[in-house]
N, C-alpha and C positions, 0 to 999 in steps of 0.2 A: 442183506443185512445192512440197515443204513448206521453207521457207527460217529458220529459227531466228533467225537477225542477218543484215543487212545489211554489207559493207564501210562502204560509203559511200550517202547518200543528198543527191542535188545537182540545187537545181534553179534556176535564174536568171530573175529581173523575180515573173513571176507565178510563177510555179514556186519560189521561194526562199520566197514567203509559203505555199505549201503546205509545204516543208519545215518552217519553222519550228514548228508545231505537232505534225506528226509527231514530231520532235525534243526537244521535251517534251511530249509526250503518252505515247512509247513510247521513251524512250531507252534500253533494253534491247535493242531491234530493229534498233539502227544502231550501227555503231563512231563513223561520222562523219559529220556534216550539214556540205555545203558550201553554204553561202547565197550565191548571187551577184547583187547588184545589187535586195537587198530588204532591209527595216529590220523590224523589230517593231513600229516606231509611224513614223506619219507627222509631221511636219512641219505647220505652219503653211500654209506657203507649198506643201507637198507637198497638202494637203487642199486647196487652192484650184486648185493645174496639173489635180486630178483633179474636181472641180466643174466648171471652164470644160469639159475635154473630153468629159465625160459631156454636159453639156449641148449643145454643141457635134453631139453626133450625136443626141440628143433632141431638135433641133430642127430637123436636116434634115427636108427635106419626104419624104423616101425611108422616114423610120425606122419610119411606121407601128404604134407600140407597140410596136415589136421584131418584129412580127410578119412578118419581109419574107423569109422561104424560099424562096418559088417569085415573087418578085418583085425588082426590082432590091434593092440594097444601100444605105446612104446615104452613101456613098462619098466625100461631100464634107465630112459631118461627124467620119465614119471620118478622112480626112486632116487634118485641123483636129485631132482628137484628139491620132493619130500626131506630129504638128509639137510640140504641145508635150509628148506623155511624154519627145518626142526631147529637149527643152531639157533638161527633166532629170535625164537623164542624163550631159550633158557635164560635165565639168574646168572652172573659171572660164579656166582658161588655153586650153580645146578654143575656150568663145566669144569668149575676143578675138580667137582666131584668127576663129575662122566670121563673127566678125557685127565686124571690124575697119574704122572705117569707112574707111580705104585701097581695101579691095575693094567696099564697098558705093559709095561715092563717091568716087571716084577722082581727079577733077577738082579736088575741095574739102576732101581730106583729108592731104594732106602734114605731118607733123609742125611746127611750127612754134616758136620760144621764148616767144611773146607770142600773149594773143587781139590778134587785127586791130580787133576793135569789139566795142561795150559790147553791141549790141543784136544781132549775129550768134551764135545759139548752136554753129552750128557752128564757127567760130572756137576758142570757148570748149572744145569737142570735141579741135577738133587740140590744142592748146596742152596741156589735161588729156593729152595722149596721148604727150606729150614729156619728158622728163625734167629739163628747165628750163622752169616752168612762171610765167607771168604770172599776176598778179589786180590789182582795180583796188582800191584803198584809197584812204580818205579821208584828205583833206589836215586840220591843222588852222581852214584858210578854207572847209571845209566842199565846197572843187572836189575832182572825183576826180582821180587821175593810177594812169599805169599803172610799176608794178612788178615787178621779177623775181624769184624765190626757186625755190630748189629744194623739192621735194617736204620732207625732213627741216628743212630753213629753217621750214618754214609746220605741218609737225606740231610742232615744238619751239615753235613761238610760238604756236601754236592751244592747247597742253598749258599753256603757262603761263598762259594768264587762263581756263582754264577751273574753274568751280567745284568746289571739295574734294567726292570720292564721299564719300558712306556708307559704314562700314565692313563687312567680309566679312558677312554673315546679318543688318544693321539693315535696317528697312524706310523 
C-alpha cells in the first residue's frame, strides 16, 4: 500500500513518544499527530516514578536479565512497576479521591476543625483535610496553645512575613 500522507497519526503512553518523533522527523507524512498521555521530556519526578519501576522489575528474582521467554515472568516487579506508571497518570483530584484517608482509614479519618493532639499525625491529617483548619502557635510565654484559621487566614499571614523574592530572571 503506497500511502503518500497520513490523516492522523495517534498513539497514547508509549505509543505517543513514538509519535512524537514521527512528527517531526516526517511531518509531510501526517496531517495530524494526536499525542495522548506522553510529553517530549520528562520530569524530575517523572525520571524517578521511571527509576523505581524499572528497578523494581530488575530486581525481581523472576527477571533473569530479561531473559525469561519460556520461563515465568517477574510478575511481581511487573506490578510494582504497573502501581506506580498508575500514580502517574492520575489528576491530583483522581488521588484525593483514590488514597482519601476517609477510605483508607475510616475509623480515624472524619474531617475535623482542630488537630486533637500535638503528637498524633493523623489528627494533623483530618484537620489539613477540613476547611477550618487548627495549627498550634506559640504564645509569647513561650507555651503553645491551639488555634483556628481558615486555609486563606494562614496563606495571607504565612505571605506577609515571608521574605521579598528576587526579581523575574535575577538569580
Amino acid at each position: 500500500m503506497e500511502l503518500e500522507q497520513l490523516l492522523a497519526v495517534v498513539g497514547g503512553s508509549l505509543g505517543g513518544l513514538q509519535v512524537l518523533p514521527w512528527a517531526t522527523d516526517h511531518p509531510d507524512r501526517m496531517r495530524t499527530a494526536v499525542v495522548v498521555a506522553a510529553a517530549p521530556h520528562l520530569s524530575s519526578q517523572g525520571v524517578a516514578f521511571d527509576v523505581i519501576g524499572r528497578n523494581a522489575i530488575r530486581h525481581d528474582p523472576r527477571f533473569a536479565d530479561g531473559q525469561y521467554y519460556d520461563d515465568e515472568t517477574p510478575e511481581s516487579g511487573l506490578a510494582i512497576a504497573r502501581m506506580l506508571a498508575h500514580i502517574t497518570c492520575l489528576s491530583d483530584e483522581s488521588m484525593r479521591t483514590k488514597f482519601a484517608p476517609a477510605r483508607l482509614m475510616p475509623e480515624r479519618s472524619a474531617p475535623t476543625s482542630r488537630a486533637s493532639s500535638p503528637s498524633d499525625p493523623i489528627s494533623h491529617i483530618r484537620a489539613t483535610d477540613s476547611s477550618n483548619v487548627s495549627m498550634q502557635t506559640a504564645t509569647s510565654r513561650g507555651r503553645r496553645r491551639w488555634t483556628s484559621s481558615t486555609w486563606e487566614e494562614r496563606t495571607t499571614s504565612c505571605a506577609s512575613h515571608s521574605r521579598p523574592r528576587p526579581a523575574a530572571g535575577s538569580f
